[in-house]
C-alpha positions, 0 to 999 in steps of 0.5 A: 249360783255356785260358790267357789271353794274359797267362798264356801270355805269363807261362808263356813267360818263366818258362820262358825264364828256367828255359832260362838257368842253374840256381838258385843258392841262398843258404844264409846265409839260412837260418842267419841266420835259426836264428841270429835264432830262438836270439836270441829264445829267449834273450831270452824265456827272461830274466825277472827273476822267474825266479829267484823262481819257482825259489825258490817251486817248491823250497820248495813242492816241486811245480810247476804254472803257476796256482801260479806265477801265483797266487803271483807275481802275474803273468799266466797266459802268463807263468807258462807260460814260467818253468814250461817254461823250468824243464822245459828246465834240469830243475828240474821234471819234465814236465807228467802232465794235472792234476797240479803237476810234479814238482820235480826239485831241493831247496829250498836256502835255510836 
């Protein structure tokens, strides 16, 4: 297949400028953008009815995010993440299909 003018003139210059030195990489990039994904992580971890959620998973001693999400009142999404930020601190066990989640503590409140 032919190239147009433009593209062997383009073709031309990207292989000049290949001729002149080899890449020179900043790696900081990357790190800073790890840096950024851990940041945002924390922050979407932080909800102030974790805790609440916590409480209710060890007095009922299962888990499962409709209810979580029936319980609190709060949205489907949003019950999702206290789950699995559960999940990750290993208060609940991992997702079997249907069934609530193991609940890996014990209710604390007297």
């Amino acid at each position: 297949m032919a190239l147009c003018l433009q593209q062997e003139e383009i073709v031309k210059i990207v292989d000049h400028l290949k001729e002149q030195a080899q890449p020179i990489y900043d790696e900081t990039i990357l790190a800073s953008a790890e840096e950024e994904e851990d940041l945002a992580i924390e922050e979407e971890d932080h909800d102030e009815l974790y805790d609440t959620a916590v409480q209710l998973v060890a007095q009922m001693g299962q888990a499962s995010t409709s209810m979580v999400q029936r319980k609190l009142r709060i949205g489907y999404n949003r019950a999702a993440r206290l789950v699995e930020r559960m999940e990750r601190e290993g208060i609940v066990g991992p997702a079997d299909g249907a069934k609530p989640r193991q609940v890996l503590i014990q209710d604390q409140t007297p």
